[in-house]
C-alpha positions as CSV (number, residue, x, y, z in Angstrom):
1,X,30.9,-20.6,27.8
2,X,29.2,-23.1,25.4
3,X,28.1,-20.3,23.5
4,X,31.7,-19.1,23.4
5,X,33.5,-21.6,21.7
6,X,30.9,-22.7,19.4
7,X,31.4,-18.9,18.0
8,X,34.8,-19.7,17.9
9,X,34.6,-23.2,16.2
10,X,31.8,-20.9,13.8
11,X,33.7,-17.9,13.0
12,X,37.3,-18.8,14.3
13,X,37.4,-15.2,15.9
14,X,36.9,-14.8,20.1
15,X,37.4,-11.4,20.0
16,X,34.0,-10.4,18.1
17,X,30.7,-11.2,20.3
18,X,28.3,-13.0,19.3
19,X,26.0,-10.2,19.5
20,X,27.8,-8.4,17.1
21,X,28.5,-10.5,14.9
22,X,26.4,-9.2,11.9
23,X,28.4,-6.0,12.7
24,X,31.2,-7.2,12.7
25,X,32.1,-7.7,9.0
26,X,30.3,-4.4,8.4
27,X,32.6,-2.7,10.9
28,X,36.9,-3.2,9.1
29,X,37.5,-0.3,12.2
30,X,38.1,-3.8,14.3
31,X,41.0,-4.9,12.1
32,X,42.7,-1.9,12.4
33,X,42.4,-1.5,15.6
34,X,43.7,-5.2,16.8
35,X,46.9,-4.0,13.7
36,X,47.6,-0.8,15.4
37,X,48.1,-2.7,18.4
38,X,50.5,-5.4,16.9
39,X,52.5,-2.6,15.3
40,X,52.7,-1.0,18.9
């Protein structure tokens, strides 16, 4: 849990694990997902 939100206080972003977060700016597919699902 402490892990958690110091990713969050980090990067400001829950959604991404920490794990991948060097993946996750090389990977836009995430965005579009989460905008998909806000336009649904």
């Amino acid at each position: 849990m402490k892990n958690k939100n110091n990713y969050l206080d980090q990067r400001g972003d829950f959604t991404a694990p920490p794990e991948g977060a060097a993946d996750y700016p090389k990977k836009p597919e995430h965005k579009k997902i989460e905008k998909r699902n806000t336009r649904k």
